[in-house]
VOZA-814475 format. One record per residue: residue in three letters; x negated, z negated, y of N, C-alpha, C in turn. Coordinates in steps of 0.001 Angstrom, whole numbers, plus 500000, padded with zeros to 6 digits. Layout:
N
<bagu zami="ALA" n_px="X" n_pz="Z" n_py="Y" ca_px="X" ca_pz="Z" ca_py="Y" c_px="X" c_pz="Z" c_py="Y"/>
...
***
This chain:
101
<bagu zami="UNK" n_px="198943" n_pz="551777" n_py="599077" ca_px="197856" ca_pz="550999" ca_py="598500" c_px="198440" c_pz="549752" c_py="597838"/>
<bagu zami="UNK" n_px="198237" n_pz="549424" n_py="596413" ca_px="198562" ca_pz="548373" ca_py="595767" c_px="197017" c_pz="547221" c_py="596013"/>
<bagu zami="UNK" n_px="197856" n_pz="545754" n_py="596551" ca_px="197082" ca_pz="545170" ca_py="597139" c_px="196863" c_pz="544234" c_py="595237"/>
<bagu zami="UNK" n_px="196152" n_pz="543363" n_py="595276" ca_px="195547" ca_pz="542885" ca_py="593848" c_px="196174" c_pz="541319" c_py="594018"/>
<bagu zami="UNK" n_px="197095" n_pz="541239" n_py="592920" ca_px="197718" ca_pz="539842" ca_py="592677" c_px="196653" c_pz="538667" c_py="591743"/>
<bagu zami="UNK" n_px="197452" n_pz="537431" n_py="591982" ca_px="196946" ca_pz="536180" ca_py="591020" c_px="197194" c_pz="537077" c_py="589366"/>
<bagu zami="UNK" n_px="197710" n_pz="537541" n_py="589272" ca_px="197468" ca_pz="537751" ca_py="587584" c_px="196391" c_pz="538944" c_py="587561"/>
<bagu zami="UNK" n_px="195870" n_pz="539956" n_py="588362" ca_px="194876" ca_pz="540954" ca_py="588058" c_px="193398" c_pz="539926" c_py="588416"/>
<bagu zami="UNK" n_px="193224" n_pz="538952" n_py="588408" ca_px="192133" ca_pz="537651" ca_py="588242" c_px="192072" c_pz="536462" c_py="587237"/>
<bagu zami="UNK" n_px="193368" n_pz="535960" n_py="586560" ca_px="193555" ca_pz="534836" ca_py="586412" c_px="194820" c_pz="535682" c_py="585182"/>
<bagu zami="UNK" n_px="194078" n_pz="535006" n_py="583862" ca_px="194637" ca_pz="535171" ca_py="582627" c_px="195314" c_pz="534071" c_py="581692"/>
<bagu zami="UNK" n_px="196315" n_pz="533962" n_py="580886" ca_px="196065" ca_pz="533037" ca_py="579704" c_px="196206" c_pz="533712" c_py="578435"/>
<bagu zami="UNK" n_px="195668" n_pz="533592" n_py="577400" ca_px="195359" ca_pz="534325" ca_py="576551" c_px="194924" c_pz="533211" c_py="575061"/>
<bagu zami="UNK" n_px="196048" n_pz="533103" n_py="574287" ca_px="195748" ca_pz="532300" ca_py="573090" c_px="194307" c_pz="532747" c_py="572800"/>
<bagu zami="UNK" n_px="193924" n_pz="531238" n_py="572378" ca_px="192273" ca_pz="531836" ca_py="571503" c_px="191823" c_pz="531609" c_py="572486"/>
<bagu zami="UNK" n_px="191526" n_pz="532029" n_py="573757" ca_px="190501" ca_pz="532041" ca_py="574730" c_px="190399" c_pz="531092" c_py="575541"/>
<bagu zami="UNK" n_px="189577" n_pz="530244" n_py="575641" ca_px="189378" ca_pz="529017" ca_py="576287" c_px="190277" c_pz="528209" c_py="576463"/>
<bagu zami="UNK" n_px="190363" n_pz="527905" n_py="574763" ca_px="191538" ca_pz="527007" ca_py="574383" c_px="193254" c_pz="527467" c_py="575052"/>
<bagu zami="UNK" n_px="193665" n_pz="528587" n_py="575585" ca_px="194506" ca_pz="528826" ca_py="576018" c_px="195079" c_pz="528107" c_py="577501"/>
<bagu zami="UNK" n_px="193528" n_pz="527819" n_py="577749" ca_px="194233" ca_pz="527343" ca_py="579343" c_px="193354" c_pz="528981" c_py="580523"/>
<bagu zami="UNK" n_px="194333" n_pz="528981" n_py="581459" ca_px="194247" ca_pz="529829" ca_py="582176" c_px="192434" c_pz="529894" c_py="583042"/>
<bagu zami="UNK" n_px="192318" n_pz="531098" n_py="582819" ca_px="190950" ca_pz="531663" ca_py="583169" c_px="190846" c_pz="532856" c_py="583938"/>
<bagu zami="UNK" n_px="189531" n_pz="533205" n_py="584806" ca_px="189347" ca_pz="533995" ca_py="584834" c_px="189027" c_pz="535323" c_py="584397"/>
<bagu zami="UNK" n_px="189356" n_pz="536545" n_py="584271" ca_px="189426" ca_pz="537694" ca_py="583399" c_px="188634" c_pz="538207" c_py="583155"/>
<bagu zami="UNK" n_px="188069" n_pz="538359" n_py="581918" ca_px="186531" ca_pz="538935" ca_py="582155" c_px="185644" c_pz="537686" c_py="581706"/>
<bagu zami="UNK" n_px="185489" n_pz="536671" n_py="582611" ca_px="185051" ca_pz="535566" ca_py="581683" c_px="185360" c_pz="534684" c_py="581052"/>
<bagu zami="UNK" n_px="184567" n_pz="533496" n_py="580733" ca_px="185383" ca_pz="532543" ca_py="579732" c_px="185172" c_pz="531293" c_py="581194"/>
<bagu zami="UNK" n_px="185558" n_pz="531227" n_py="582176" ca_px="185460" ca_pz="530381" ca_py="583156" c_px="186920" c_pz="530233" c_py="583355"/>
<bagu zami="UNK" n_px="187351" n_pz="528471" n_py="583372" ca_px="188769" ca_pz="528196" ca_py="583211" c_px="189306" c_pz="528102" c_py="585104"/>
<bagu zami="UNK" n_px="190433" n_pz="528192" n_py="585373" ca_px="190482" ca_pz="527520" ca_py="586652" c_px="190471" c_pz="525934" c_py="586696"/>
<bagu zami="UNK" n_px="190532" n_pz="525272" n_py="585640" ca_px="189675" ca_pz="524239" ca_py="585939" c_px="188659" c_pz="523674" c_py="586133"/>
<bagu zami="UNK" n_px="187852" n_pz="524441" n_py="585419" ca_px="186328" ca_pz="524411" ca_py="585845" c_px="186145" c_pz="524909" c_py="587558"/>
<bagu zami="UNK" n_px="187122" n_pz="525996" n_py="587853" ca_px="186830" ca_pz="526025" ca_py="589262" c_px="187110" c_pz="525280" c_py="589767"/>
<bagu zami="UNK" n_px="188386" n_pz="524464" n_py="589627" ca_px="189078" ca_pz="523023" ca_py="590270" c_px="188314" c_pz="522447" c_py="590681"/>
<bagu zami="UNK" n_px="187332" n_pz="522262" n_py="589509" ca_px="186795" ca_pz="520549" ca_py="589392" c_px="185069" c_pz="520668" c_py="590332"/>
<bagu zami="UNK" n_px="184488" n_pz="522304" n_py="590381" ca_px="183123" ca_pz="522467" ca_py="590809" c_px="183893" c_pz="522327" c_py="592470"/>
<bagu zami="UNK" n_px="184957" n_pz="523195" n_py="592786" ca_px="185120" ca_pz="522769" ca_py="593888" c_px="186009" c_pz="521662" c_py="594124"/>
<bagu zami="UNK" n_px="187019" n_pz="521235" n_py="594192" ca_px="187511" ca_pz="520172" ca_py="595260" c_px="186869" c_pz="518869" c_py="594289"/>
<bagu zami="UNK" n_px="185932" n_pz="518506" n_py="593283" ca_px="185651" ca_pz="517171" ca_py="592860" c_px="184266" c_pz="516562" c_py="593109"/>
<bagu zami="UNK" n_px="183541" n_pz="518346" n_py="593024" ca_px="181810" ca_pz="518593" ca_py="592889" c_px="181521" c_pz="519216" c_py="594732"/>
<bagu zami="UNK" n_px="182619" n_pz="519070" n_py="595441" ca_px="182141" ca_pz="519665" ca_py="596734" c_px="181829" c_pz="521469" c_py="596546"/>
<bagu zami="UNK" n_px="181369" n_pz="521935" n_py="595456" ca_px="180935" ca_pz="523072" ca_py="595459" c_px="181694" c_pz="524292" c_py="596530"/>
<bagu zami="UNK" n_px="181257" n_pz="524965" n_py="597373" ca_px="181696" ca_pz="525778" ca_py="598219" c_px="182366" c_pz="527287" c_py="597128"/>
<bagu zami="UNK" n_px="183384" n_pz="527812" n_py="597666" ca_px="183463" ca_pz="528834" ca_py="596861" c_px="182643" c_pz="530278" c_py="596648"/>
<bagu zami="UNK" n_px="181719" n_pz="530552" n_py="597873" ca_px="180583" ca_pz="531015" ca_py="597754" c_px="179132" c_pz="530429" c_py="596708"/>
<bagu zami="UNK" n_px="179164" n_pz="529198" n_py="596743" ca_px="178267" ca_pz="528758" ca_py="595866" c_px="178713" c_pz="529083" c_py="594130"/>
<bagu zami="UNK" n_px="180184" n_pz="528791" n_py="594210" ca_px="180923" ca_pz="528896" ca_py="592871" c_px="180468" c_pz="530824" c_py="592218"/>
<bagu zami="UNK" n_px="180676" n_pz="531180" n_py="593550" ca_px="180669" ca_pz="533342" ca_py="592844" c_px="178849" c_pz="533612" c_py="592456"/>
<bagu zami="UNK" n_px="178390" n_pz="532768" n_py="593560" ca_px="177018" ca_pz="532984" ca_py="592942" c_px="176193" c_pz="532891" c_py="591885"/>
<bagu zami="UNK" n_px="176870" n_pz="531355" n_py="591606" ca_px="176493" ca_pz="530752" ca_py="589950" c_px="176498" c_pz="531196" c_py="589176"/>
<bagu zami="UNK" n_px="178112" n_pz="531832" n_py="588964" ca_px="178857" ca_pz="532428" ca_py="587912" c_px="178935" c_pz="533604" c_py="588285"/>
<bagu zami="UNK" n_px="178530" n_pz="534578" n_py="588558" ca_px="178678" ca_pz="535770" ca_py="589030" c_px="180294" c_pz="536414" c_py="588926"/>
<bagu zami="UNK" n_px="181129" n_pz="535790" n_py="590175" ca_px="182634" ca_pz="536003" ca_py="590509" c_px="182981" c_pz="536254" c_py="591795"/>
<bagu zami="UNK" n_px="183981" n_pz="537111" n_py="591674" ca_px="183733" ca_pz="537291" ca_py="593093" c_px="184543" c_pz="536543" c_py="593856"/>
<bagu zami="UNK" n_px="185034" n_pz="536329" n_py="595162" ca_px="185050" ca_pz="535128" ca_py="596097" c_px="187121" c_pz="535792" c_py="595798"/>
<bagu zami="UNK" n_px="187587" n_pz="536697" n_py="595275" ca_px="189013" ca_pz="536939" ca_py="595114" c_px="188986" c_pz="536295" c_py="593788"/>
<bagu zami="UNK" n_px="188070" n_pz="536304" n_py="592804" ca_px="188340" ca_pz="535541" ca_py="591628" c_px="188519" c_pz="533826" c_py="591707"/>
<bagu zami="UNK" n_px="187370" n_pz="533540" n_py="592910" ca_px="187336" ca_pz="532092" ca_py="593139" c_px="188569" c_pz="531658" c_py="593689"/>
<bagu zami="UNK" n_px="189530" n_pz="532554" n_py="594717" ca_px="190097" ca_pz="531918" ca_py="595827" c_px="191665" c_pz="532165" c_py="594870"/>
<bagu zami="UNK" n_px="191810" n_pz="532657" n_py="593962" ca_px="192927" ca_pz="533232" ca_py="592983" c_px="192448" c_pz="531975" c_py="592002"/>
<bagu zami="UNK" n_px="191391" n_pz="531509" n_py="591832" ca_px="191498" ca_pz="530489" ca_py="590742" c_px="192231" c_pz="528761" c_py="591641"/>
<bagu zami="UNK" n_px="191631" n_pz="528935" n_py="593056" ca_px="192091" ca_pz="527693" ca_py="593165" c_px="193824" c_pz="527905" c_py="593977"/>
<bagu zami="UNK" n_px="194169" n_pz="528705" n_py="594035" ca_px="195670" ca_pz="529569" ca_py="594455" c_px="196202" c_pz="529360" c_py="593201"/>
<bagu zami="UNK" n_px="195666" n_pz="529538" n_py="591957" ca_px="196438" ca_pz="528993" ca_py="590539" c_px="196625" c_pz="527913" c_py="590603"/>
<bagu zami="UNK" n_px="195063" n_pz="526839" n_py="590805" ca_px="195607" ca_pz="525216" ca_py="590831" c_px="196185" c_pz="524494" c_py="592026"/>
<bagu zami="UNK" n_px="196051" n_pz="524972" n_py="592719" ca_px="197461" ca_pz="524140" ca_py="593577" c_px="198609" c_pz="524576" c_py="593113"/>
<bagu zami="UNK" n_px="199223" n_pz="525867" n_py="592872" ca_px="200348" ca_pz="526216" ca_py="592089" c_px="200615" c_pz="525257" c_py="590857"/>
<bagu zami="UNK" n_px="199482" n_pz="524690" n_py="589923" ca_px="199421" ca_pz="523599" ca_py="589119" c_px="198620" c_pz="522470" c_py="588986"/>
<bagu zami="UNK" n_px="198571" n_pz="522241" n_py="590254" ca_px="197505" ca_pz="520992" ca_py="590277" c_px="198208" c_pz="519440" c_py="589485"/>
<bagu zami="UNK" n_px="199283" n_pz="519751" n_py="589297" ca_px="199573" ca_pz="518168" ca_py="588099" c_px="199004" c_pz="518695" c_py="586984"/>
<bagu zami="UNK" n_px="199799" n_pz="519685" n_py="586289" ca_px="199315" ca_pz="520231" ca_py="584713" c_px="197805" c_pz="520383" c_py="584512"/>
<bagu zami="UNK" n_px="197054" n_pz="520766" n_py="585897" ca_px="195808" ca_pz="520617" ca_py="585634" c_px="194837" c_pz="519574" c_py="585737"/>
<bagu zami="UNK" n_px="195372" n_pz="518449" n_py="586520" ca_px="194734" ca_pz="517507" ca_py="586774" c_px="195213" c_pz="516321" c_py="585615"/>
<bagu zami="UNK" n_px="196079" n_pz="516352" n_py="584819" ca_px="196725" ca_pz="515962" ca_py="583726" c_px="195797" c_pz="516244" c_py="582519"/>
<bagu zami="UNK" n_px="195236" n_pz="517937" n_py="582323" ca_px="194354" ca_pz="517981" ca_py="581198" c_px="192703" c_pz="517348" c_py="581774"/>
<bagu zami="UNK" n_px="192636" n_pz="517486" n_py="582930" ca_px="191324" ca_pz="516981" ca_py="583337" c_px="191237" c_pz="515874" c_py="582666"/>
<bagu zami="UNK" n_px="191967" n_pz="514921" n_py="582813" ca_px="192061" ca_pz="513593" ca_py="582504" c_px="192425" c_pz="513503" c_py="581222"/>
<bagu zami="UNK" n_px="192903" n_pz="514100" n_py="580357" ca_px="193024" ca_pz="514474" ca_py="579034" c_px="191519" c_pz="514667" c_py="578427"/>
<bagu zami="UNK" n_px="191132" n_pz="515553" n_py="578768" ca_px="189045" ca_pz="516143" ca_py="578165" c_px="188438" c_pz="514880" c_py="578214"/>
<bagu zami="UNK" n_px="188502" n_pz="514152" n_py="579791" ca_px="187528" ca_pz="512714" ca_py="579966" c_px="187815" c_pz="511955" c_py="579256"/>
<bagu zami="UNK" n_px="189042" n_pz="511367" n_py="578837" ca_px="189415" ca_pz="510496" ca_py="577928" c_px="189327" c_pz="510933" c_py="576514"/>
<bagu zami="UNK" n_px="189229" n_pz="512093" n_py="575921" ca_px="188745" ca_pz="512431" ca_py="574555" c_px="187229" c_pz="512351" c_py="574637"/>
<bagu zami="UNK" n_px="186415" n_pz="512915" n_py="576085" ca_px="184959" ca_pz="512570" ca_py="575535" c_px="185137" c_pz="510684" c_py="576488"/>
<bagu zami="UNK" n_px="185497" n_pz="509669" n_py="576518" ca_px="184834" ca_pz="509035" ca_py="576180" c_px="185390" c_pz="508354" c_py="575369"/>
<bagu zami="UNK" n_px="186351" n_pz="508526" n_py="574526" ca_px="186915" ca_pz="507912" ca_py="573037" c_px="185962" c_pz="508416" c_py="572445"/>
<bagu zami="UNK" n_px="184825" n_pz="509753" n_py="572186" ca_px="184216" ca_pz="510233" ca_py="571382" c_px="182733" c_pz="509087" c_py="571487"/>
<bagu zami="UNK" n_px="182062" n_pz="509059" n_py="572811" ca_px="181380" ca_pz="508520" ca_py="573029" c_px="181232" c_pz="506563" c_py="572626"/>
<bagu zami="UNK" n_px="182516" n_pz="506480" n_py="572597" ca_px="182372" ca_pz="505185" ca_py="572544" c_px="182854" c_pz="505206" c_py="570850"/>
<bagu zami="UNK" n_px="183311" n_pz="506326" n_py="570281" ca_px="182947" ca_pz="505869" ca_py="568306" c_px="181709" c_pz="506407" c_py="567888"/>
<bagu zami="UNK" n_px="181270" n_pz="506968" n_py="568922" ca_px="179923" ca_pz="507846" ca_py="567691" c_px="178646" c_pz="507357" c_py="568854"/>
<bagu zami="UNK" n_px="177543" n_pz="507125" n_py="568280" ca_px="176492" ca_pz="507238" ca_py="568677" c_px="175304" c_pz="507899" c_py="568674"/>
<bagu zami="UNK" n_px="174662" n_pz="508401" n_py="569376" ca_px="173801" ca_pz="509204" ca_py="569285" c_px="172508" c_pz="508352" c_py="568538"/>
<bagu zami="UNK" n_px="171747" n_pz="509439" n_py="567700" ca_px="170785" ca_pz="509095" ca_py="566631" c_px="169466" c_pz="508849" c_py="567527"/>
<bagu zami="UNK" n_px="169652" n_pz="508913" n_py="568580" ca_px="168724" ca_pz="508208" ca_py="569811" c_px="169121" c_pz="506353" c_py="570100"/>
<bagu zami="UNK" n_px="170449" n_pz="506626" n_py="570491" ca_px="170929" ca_pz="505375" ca_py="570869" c_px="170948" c_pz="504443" c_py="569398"/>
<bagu zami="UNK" n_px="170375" n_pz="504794" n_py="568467" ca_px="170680" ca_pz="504269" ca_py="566966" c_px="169383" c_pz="503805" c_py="567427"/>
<bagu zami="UNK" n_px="168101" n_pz="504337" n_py="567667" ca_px="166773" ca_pz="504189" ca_py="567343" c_px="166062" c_pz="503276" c_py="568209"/>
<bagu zami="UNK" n_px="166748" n_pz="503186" n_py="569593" ca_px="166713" ca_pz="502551" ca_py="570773" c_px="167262" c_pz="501005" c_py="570601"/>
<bagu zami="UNK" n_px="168286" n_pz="500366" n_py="569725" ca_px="169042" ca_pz="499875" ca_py="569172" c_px="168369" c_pz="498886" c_py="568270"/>
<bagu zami="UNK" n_px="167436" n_pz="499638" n_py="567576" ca_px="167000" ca_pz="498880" ca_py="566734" c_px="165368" c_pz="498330" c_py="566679"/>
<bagu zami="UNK" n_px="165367" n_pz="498977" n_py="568245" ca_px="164023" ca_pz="498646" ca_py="567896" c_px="163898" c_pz="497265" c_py="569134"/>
***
């Protein structure tokens, strides 16, 4: 019996979610699992339910990020700091209207 490794769950694949490593099948990154569980508390049962994954996809996504928890916690902090450089040049055509009145 061939037992099922981190790569028959957990892909990287240019083009596909920006080329950071995901689960197979969907477009769900293991950072997104990172961050629902060890940042958002999310249980990894709560995580398979949401997203319809199963609990070897969840437990293979966070078995990837401890294997890379700098490189991943590096782009985390990479995304936040592009959205709030974005946030703080552009304003929303709400916050324009709010603004002026």
């Amino acid at each position: 019996m061939i037992m099922p490794t981190l790569n028959q769950h957990i892909e990287i694949t240019p083009g596909i979610c920006g080329g950071k490593p995901h689960i197979i099948g969907h477009r769900i990154t293991v950072q997104d699992i990172a961050l629902w569980h060890e940042r958002l508390g999310r249980s990894a049962d709560d995580i398979c339910t949401e997203h319809d994954l199963s609990l070897a996809d969840v437990y293979a996504a966070l078995a990837y990020y401890f294997d890379h928890r700098a490189e991943i916690d590096a782009s985390l902090l990479e995304s936040h700091a592009f959205v709030t450089a974005m946030r703080a040049s552009h304003s929303s055509p709400l916050q324009k209207k709010l603004a002026a009145t």
